[in-house]
gemmi code that builds the backbone of each chain (N, CA, C; Angstrom):
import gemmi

chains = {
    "A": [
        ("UNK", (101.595, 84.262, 131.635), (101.723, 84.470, 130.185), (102.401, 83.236, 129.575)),
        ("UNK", (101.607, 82.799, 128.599), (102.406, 81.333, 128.076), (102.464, 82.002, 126.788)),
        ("UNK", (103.175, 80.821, 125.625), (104.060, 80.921, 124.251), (102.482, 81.048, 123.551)),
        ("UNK", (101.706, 80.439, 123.954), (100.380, 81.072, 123.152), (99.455, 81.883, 123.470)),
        ("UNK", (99.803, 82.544, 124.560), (99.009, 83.940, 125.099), (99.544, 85.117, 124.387)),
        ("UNK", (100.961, 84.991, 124.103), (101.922, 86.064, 123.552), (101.749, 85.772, 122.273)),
        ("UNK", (101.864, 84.834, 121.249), (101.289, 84.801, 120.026), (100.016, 85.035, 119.654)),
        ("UNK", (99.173, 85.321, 120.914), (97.794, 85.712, 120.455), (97.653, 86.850, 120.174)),
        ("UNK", (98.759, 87.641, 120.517), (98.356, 89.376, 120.452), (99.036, 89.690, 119.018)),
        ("UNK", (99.597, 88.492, 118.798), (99.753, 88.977, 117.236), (99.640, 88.492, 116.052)),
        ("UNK", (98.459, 88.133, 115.913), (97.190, 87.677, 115.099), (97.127, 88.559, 114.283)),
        ("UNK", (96.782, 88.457, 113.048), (96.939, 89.227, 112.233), (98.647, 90.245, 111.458)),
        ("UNK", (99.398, 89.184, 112.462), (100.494, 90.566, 111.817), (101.614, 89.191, 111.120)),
        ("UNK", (102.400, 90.064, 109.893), (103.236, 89.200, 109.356), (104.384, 88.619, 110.214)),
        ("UNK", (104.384, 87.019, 110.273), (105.290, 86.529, 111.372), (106.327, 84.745, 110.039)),
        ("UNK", (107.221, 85.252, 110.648), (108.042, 83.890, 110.023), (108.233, 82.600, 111.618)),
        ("UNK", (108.415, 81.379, 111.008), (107.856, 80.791, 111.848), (108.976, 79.563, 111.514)),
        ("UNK", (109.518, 79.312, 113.038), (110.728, 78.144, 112.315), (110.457, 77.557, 112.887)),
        ("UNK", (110.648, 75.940, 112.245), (110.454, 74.605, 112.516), (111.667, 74.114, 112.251)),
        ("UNK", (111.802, 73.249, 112.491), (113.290, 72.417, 112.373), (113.783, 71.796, 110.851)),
        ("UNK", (114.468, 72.866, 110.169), (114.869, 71.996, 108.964), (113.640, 73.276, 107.706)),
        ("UNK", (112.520, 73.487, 108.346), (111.411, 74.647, 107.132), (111.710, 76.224, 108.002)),
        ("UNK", (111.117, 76.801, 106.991), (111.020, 78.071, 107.646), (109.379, 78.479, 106.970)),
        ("UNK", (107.997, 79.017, 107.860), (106.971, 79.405, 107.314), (107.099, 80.937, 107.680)),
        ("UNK", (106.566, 81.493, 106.236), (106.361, 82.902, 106.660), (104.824, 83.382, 106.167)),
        ("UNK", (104.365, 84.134, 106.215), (102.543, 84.424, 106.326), (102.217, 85.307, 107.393)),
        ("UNK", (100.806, 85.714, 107.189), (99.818, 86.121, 108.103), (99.735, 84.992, 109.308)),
        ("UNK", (99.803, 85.814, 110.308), (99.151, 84.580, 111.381), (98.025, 84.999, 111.804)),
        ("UNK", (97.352, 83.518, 111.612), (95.784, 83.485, 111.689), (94.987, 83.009, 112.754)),
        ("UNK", (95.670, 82.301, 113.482), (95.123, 81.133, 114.484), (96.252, 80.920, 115.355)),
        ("UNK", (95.531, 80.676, 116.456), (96.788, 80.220, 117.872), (95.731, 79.323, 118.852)),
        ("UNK", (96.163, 78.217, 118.791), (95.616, 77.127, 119.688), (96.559, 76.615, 120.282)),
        ("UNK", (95.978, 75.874, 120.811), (96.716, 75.135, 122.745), (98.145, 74.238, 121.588)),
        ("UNK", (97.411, 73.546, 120.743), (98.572, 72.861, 120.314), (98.725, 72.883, 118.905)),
        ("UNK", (98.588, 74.200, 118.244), (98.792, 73.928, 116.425), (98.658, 75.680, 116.463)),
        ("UNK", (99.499, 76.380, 115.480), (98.958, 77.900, 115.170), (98.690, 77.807, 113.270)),
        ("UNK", (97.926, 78.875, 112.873), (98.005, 79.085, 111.662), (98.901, 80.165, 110.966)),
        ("UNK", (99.409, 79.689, 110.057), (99.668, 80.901, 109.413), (99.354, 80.661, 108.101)),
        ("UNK", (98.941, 81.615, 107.209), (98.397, 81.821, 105.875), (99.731, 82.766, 105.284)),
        ("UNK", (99.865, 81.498, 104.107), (100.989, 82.242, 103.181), (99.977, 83.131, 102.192)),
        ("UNK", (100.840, 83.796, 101.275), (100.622, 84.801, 100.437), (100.607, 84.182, 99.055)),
        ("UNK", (99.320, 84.197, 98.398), (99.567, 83.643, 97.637), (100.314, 83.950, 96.434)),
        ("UNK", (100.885, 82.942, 95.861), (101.545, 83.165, 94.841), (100.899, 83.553, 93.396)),
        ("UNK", (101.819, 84.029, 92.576), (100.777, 84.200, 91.011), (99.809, 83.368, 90.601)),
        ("UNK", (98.094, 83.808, 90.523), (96.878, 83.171, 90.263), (96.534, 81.797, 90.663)),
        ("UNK", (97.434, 82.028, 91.979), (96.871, 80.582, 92.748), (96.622, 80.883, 94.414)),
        ("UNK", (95.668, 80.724, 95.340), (94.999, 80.525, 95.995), (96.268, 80.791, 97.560)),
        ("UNK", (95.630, 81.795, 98.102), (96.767, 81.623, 99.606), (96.589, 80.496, 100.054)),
        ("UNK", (98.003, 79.899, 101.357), (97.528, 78.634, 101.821), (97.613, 78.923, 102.938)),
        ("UNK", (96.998, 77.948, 103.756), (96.596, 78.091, 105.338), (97.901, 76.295, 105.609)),
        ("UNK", (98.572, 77.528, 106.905), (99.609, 75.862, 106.836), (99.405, 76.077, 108.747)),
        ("UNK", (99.336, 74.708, 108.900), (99.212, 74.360, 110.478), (100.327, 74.001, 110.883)),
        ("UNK", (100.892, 74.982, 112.127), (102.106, 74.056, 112.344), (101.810, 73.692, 114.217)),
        ("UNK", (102.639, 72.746, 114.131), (102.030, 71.957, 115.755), (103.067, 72.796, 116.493)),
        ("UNK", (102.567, 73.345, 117.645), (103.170, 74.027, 118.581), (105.229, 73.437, 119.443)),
        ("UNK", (104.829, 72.224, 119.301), (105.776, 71.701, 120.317), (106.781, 71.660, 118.952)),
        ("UNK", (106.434, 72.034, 117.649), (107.826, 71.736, 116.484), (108.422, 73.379, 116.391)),
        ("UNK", (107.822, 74.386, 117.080), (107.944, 75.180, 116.617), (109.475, 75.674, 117.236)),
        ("UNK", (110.479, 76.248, 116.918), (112.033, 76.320, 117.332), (111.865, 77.810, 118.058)),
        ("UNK", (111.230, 78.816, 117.182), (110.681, 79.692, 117.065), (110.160, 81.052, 116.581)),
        ("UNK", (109.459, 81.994, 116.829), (109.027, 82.968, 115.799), (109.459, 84.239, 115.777)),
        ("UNK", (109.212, 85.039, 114.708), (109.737, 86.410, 114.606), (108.389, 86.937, 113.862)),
        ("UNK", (108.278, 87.713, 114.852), (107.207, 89.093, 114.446), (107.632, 90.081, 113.886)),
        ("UNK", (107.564, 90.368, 112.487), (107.933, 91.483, 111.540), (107.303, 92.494, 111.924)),
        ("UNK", (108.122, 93.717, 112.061), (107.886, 95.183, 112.320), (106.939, 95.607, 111.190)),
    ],
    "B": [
        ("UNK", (22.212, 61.567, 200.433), (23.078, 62.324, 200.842), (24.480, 61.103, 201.362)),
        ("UNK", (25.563, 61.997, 201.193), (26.972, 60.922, 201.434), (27.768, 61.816, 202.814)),
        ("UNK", (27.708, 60.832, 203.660), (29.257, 61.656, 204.467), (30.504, 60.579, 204.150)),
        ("UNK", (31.380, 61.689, 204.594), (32.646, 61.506, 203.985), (33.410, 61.989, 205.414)),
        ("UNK", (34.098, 61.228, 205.911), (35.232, 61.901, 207.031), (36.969, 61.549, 206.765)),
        ("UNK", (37.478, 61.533, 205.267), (38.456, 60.937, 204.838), (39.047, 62.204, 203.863)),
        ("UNK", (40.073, 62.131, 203.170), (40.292, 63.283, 201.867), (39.810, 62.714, 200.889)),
        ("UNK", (39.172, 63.655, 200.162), (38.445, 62.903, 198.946), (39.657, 63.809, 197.720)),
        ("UNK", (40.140, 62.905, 196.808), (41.220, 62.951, 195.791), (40.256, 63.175, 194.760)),
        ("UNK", (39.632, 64.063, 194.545), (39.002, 64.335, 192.871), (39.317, 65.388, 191.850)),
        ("UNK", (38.940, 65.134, 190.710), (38.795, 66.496, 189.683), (37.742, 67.483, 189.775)),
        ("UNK", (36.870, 67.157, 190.180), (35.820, 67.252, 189.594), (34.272, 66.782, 190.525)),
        ("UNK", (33.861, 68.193, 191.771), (32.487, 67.446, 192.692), (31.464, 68.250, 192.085)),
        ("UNK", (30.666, 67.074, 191.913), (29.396, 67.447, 191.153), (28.197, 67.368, 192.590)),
        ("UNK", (27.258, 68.585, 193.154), (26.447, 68.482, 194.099), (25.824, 69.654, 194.473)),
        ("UNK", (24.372, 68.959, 194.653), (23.365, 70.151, 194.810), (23.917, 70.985, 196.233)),
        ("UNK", (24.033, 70.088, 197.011), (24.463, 70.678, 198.355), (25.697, 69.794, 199.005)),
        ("UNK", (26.516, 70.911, 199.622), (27.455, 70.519, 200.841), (27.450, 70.800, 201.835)),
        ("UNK", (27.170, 69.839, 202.871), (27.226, 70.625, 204.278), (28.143, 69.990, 204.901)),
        ("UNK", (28.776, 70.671, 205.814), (30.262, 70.376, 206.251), (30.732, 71.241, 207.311)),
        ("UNK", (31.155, 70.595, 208.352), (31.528, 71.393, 209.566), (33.053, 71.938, 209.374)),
        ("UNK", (33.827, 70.918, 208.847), (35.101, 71.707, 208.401), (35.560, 71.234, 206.847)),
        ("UNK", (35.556, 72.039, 205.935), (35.274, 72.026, 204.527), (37.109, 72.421, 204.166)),
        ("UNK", (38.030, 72.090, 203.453), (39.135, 72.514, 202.893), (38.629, 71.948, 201.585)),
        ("UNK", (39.272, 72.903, 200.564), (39.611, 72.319, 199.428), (41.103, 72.862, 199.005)),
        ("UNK", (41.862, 72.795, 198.433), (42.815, 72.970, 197.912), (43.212, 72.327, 196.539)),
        ("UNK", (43.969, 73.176, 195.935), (44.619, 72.736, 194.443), (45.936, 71.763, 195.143)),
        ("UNK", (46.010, 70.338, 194.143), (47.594, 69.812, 194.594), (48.204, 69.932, 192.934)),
        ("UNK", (47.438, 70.917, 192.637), (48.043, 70.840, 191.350), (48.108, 69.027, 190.213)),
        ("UNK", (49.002, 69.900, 188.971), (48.281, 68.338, 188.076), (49.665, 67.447, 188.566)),
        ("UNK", (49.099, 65.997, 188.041), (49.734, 64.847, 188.344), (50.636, 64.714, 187.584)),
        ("UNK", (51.665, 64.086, 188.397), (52.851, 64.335, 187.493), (52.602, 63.078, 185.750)),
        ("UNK", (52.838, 63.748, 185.016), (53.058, 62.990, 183.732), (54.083, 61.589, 184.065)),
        ("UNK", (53.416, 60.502, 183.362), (54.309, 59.227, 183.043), (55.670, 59.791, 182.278)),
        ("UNK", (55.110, 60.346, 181.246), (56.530, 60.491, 180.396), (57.411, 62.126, 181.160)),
        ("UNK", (58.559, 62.280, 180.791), (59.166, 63.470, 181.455), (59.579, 64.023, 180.440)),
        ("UNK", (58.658, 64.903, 179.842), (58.303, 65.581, 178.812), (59.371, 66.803, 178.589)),
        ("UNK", (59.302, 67.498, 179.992), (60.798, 68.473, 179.725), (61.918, 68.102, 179.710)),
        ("UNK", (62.086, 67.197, 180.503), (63.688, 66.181, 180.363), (63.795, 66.030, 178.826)),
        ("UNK", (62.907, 65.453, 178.190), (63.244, 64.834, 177.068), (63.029, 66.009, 175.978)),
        ("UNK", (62.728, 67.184, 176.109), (62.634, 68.653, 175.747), (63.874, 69.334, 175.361)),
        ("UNK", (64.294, 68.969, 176.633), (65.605, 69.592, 177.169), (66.815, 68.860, 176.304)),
        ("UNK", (66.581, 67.406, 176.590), (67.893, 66.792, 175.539), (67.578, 67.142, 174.286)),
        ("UNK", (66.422, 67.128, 172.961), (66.185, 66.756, 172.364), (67.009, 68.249, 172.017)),
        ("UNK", (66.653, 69.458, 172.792), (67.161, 71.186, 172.258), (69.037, 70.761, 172.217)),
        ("UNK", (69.053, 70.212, 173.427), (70.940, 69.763, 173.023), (71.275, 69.202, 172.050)),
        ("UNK", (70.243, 67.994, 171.633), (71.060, 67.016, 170.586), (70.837, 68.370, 169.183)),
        ("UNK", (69.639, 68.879, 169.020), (69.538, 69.996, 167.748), (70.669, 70.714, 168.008)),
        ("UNK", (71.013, 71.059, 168.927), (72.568, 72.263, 168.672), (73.846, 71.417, 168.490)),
        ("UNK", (74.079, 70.352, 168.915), (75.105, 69.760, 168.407), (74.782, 69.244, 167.337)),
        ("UNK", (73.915, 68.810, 166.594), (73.856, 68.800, 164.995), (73.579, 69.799, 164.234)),
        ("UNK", (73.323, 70.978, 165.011), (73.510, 72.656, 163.692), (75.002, 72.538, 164.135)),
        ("UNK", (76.010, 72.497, 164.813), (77.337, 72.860, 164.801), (77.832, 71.323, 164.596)),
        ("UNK", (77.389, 70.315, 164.027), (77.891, 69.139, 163.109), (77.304, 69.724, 161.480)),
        ("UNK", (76.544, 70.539, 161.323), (76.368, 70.614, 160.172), (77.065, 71.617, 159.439)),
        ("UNK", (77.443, 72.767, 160.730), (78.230, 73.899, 160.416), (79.659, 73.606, 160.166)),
        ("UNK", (80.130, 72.725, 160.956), (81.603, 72.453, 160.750), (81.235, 71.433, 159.237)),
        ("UNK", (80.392, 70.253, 158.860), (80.131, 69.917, 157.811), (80.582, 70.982, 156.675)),
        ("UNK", (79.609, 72.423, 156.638), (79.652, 73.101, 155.502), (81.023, 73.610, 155.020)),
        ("UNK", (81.483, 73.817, 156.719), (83.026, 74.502, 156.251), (83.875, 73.940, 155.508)),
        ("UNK", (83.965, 72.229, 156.029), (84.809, 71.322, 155.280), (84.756, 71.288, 153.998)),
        ("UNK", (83.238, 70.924, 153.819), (82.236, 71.102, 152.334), (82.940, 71.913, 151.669)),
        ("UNK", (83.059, 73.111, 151.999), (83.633, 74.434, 151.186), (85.467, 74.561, 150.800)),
        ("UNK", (85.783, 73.517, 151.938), (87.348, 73.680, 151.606), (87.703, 72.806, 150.724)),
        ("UNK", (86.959, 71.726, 150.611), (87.284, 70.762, 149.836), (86.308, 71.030, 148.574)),
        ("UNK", (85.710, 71.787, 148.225), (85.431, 72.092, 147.110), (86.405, 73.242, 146.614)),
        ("UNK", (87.152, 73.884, 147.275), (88.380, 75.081, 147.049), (89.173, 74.429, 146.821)),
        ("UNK", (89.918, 73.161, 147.180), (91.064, 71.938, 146.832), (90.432, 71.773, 145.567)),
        ("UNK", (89.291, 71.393, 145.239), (88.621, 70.498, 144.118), (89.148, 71.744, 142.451)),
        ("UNK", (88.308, 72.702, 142.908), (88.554, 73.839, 142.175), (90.185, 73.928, 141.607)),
        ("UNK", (91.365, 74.197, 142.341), (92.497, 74.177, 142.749), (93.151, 73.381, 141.857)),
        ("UNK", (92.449, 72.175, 141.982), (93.176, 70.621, 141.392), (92.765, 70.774, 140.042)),
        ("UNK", (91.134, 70.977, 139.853), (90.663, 71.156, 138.373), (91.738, 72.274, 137.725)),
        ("UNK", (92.164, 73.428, 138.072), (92.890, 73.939, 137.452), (94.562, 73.772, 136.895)),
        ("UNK", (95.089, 73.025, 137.828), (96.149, 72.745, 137.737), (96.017, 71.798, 136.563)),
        ("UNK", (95.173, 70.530, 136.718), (94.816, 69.528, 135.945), (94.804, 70.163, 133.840)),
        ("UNK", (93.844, 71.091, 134.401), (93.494, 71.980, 132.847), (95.440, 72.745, 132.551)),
        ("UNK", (95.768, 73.117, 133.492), (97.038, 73.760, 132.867), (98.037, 72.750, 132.519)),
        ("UNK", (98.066, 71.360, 133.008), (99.050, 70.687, 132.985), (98.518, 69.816, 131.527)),
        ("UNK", (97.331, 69.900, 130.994), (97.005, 69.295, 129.860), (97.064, 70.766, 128.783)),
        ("UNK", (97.055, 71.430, 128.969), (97.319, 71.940, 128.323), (98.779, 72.311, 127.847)),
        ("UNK", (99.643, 72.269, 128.935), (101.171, 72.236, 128.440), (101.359, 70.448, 127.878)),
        ("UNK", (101.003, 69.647, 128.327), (101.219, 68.507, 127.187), (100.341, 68.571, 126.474)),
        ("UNK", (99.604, 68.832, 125.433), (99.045, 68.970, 124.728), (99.646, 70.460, 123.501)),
        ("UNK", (100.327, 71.419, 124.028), (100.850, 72.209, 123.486), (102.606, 71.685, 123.626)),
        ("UNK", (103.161, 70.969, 124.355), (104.419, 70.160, 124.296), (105.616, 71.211, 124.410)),
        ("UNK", (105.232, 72.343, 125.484), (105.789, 73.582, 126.017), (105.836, 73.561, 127.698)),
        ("UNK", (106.525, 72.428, 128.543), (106.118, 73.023, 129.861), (106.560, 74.329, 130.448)),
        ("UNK", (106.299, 74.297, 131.322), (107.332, 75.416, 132.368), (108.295, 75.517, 132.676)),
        ("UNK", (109.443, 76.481, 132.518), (111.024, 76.328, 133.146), (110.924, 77.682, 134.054)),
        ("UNK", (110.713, 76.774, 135.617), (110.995, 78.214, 136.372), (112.215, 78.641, 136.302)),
        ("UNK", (113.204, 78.267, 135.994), (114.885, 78.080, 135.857), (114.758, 79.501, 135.299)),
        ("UNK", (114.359, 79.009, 133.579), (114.539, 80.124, 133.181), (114.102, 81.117, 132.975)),
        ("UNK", (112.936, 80.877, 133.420), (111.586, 81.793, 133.763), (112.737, 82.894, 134.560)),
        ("UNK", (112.961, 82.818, 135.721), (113.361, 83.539, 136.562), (115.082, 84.124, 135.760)),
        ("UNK", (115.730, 83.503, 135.486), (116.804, 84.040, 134.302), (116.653, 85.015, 133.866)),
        ("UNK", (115.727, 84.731, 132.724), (114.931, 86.033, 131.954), (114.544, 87.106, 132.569)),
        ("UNK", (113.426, 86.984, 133.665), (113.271, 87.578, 134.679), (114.241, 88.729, 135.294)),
        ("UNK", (115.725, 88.238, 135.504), (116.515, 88.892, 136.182), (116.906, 89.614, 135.113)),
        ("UNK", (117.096, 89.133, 133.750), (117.582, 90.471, 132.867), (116.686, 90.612, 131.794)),
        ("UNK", (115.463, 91.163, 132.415), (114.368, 92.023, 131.871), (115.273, 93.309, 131.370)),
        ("UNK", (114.644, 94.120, 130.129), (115.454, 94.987, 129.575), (116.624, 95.119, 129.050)),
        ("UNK", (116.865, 93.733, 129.461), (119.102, 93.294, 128.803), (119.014, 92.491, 128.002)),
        ("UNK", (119.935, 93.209, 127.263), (120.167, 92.384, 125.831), (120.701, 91.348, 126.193)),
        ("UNK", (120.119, 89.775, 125.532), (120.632, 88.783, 125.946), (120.392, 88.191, 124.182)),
        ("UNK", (121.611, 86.947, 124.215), (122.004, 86.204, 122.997), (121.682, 84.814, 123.443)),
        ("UNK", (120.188, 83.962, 122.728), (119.931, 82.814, 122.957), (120.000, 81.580, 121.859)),
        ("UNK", (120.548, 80.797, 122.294), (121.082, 79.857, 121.326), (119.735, 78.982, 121.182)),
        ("UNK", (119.623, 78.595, 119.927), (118.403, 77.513, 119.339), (118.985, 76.211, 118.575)),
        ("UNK", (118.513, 75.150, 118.225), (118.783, 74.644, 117.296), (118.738, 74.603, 116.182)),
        ("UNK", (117.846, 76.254, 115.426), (117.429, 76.678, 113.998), (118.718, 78.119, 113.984)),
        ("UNK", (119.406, 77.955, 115.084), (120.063, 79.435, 115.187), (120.460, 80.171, 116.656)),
        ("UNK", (121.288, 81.089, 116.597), (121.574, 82.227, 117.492), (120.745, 83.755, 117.249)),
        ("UNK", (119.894, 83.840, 118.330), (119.321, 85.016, 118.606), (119.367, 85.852, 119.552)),
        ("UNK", (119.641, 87.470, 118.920), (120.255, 88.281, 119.943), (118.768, 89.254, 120.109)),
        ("UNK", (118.716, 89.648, 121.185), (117.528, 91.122, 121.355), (117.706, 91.346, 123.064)),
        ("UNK", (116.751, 92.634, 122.904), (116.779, 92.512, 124.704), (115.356, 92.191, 125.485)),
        ("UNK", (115.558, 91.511, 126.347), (113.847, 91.030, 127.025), (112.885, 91.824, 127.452)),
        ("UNK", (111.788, 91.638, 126.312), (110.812, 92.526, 126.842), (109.571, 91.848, 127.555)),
        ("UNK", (109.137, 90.698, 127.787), (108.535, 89.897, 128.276), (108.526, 88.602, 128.662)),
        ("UNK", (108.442, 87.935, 129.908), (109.279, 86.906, 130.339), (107.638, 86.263, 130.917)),
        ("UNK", (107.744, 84.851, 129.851), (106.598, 84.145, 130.490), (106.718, 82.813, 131.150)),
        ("UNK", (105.986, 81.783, 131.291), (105.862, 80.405, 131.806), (106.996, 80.148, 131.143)),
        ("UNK", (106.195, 79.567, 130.092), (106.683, 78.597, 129.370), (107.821, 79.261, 128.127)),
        ("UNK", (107.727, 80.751, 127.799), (108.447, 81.055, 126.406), (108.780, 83.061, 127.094)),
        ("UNK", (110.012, 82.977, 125.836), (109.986, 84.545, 126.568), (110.326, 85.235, 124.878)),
        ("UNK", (109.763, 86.887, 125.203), (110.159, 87.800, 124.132), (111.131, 88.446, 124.027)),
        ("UNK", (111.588, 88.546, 122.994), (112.703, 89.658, 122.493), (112.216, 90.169, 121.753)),
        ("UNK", (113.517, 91.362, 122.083), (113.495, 92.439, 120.525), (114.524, 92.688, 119.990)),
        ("UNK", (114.480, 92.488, 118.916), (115.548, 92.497, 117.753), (116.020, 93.441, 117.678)),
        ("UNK", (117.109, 94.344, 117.937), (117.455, 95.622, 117.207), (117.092, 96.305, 116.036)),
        ("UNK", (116.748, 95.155, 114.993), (115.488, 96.165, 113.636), (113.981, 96.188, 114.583)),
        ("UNK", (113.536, 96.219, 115.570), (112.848, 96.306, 115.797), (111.683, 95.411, 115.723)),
        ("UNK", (112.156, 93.860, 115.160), (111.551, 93.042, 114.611), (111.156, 91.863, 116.767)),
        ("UNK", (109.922, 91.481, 116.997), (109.956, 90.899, 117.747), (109.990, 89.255, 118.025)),
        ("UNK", (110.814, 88.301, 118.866), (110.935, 87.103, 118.853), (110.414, 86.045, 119.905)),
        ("UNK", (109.380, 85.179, 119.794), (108.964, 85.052, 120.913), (109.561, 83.251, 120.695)),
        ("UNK", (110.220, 83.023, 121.834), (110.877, 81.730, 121.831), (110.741, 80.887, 122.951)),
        ("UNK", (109.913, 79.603, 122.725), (109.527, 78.382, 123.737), (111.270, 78.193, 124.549)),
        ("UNK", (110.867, 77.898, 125.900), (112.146, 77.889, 126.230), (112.725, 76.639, 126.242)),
        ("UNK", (111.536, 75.598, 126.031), (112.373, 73.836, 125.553), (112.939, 74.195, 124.105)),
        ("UNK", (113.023, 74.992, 123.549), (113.977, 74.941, 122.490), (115.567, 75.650, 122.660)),
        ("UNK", (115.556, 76.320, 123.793), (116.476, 76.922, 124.178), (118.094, 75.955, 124.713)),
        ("UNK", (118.704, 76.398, 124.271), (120.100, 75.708, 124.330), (121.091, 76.327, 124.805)),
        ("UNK", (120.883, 77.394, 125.152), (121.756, 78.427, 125.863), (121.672, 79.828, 125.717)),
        ("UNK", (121.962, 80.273, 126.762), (121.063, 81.448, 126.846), (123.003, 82.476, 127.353)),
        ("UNK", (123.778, 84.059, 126.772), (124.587, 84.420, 126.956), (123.802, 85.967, 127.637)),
    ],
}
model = gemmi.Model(1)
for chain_id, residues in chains.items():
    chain = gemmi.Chain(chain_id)
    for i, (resn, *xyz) in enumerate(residues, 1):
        res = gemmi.Residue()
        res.name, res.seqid = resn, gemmi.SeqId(i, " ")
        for name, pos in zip(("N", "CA", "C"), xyz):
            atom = gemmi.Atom()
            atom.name, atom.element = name, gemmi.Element(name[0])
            atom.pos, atom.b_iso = gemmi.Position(*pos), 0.0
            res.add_atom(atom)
        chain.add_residue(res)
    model.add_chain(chain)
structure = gemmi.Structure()
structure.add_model(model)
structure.setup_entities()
């Protein structure tokens, strides 16, 4: 079981996501060998965003209940 | 008409008549062959069995070293894939975690201190759970100490 086998099972669920210095929070959408997605929420009448973050920055994540 | 008072060596008597006071014939059987056809029969069946069991020990090798090959390709794919994801393996703490599966443990980060108890312990990263019930899954090269 690696750090992206275990983030794969939770695809789709709301996850905050720390990087050193940001914090992303969103849907997670994507989990690859070296980058995951997460899609923020969009804000008032503007467009969700899809933000890539590279695996090796990641400090790490919390899966919201 | 022919007399003959000698052995006559033939294949083959062609004649209207024989008259003969003492007549033998006998088979001496056939002449022996120039070449030694079973001798060379005989090796040729040896040299074929020592090259089916040169070809058999061949296949085996064949097969182990395609099981190394296999072996290596995989390691190769996992080890690019942890540099490429920039997460290796810590059996250290692999096995840490490991030992206190189900115990609440407090792990230090450089974004923070996180407390839960271990519910899954992998290669490269392990899970917690938060007391709200919230779950944390943390690379263990980010790890800075683990209570």
């Amino acid at each position: 079981m690696t750090f992206q086998s275990m983030l794969s099972s939770f695809i789709g669920r709301i996850v905050e996501v720390f990087v050193p210095g940001s914090l992303f929070e969103g849907t997670l959408t994507s989990v690859r060998t070296s980058a995951i997605q997460v899609t923020e929420p969009p804000i008032v009448y503007s467009q969700p965003v899809v933000v890539t973050i590279p695996t090796d920055n990641i400090e790490y994540v919390r899966v919201l209940l | 008409m022919s007399t003959l008072n000698r052995p006559l060596r033939v294949g083959v008597i062609r004649a209207q008549r024989i008259v003969a006071q003492n007549l033998q014939i006998r088979s001496v059987g056939p002449s022996p062959s120039p070449f030694p056809v079973r001798t060379i029969l005989r090796e040729l069946r040896v040299k074929v069995r020592h090259l089916e069991h040169e070809v058999r020990e061949l296949e085996h090798e064949n097969r182990e070293i395609e099981r190394q090959l296999h072996e290596l390709r995989e390691r190769v794919k996992r080890l690019e894939a942890q540099i490429s994801s920039g997460q290796p393996p810590n059996p250290a703490l692999q096995a840490l975690f490991a030992s206190k599966q189900g115990q609440v443990v407090t792990v230090s980060t450089a974004s923070g201190t996180l407390t839960g108890t271990v519910t899954l312990v992998g290669t490269n990263a392990v899970e917690l759970t938060e007391s709200s019930g919230d779950i944390l899954v943390i690379p263990y090269s980010k790890i800075t100490g683990v209570q």
